[in-house]
N, C-alpha and C positions, 0 to 999 in steps of 0.2 A: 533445499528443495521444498515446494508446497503444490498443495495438492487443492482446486476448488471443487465443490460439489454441487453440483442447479439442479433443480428440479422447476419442470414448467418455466425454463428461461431463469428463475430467480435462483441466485448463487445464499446454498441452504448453508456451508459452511465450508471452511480453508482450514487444512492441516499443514502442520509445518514441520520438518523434520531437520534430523542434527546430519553432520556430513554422513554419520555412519548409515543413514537412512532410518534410525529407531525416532519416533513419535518426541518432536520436542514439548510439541502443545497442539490445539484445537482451538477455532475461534468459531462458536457457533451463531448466526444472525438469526434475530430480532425482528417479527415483522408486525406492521398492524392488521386489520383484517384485510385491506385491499389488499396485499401483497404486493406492494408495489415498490415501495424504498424501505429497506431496515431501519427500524429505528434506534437499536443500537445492537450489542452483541456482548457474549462470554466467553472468555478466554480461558479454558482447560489445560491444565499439568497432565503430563503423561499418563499419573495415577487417577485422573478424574477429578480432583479437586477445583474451583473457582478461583480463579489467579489474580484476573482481573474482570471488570466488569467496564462496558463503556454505553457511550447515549451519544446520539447521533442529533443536530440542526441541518436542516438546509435552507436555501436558496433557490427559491424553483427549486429542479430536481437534482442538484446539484448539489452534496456534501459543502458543508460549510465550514462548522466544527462537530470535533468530537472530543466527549470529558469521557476521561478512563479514571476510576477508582478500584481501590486495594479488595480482593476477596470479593465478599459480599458484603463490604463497608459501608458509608458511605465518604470513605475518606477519598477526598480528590487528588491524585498523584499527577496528572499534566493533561493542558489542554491542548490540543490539535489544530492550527487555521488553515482553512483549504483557500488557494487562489486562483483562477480558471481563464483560458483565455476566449477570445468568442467563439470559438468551435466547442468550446467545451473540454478541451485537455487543461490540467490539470499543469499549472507552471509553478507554484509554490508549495510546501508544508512548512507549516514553522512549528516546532516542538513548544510549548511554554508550560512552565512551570505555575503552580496551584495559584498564582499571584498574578498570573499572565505574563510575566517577564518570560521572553523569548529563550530558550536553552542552545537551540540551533536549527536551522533552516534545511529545507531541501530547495533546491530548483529544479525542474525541470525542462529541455527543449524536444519538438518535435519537428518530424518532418510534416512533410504535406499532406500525407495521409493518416497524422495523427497520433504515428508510432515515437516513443520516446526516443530516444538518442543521445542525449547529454543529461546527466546528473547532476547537480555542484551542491557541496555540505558545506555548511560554512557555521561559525562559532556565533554564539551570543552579538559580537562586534563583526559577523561580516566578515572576516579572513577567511579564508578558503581551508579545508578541512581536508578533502578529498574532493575528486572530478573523476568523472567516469563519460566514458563517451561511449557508444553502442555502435557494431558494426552489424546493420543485420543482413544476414545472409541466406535466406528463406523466408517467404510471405507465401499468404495464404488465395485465393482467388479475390479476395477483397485486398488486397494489399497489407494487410497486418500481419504483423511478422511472426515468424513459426520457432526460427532459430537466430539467436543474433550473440556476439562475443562483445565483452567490457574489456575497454583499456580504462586502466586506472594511473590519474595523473602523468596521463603521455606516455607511459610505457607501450614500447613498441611490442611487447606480446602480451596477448590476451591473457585477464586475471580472472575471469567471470568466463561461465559459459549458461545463457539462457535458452532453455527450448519450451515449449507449450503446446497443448493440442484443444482447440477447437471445435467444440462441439453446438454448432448454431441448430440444433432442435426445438 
């Protein structure tokens, strides 16, 4: 489960927690003075220490990469590449390592309104990892979806259960 916080439209920080619902971590964002794109973020341990630290690129307004490093190091642990389609959803992440070498990808597909629906994780070489496909079954008056179920690698019952709640203030 995670949890995001906005203030004035801008998403001020995301908490993440363990199945039991106690505090895995805290990712707090980064802003310049326009407030307008994070320019990167810190990532909090349950106890409040600095875990990781990351820095944000874009493209236009559009994430591009992100470098995450160790504590408050400036040790580079992996880079992020974001890939986008003309609407602006989000079809790839690829993991790479301090060297750029790829560790493993994400894909993503959407429908027509934008909402995810298909995942695929694949290894260094492209083999398939995992696949998740999203059924969603609640959207909101703008059509983005409120509640939706993960099958994972064709399993006919659901492995994942996603809900969210929407607050356009």
């Amino acid at each position: 489960m995670e949890t995001e916080n906005f203030r004035n439209n801008i998403v001020v920080d995301k908490t993440f927690f363990n199945q039991d619902q106690t505090v895995k971590g805290k990712e707090v964002y980064k802003y310049n003075k326009q407030n307008e794109l994070p320019m990167g973020s810190e990532f909090y341990g349950p106890d409040g220490s600095v875990l990781s630290t990351y820095k944000y690129e874009y493209q236009d307004t559009l994430k591009s990469k992100s470098f995450a490093y160790a504590g408050t190091t400036d040790e580079l642990l992996r880079i992020e590449r974001f890939q986008y389609d003309p609407r602006g959803n989000m079809v790839r992440k690829m993991i790479l390592d301090e060297n750029e070498v790829v560790q493993k990808s994400f894909m993503f597909g959407h429908d027509q309104y934008g909402n995810e629906v298909k995942m695929v994780v694949t290894d260094p070489d492209d083999n398939i990892i995992l696949s998740e496909t999203y059924e969603i079954v609640t959207v909101d008056e703008n059509k983005r979806w409120i509640e939706k179920y993960g099958y994972v690698n064709d399993n006919k019952k659901p492995s994942t259960f996603y809900h969210r709640i929407m607050n356009d203030k």
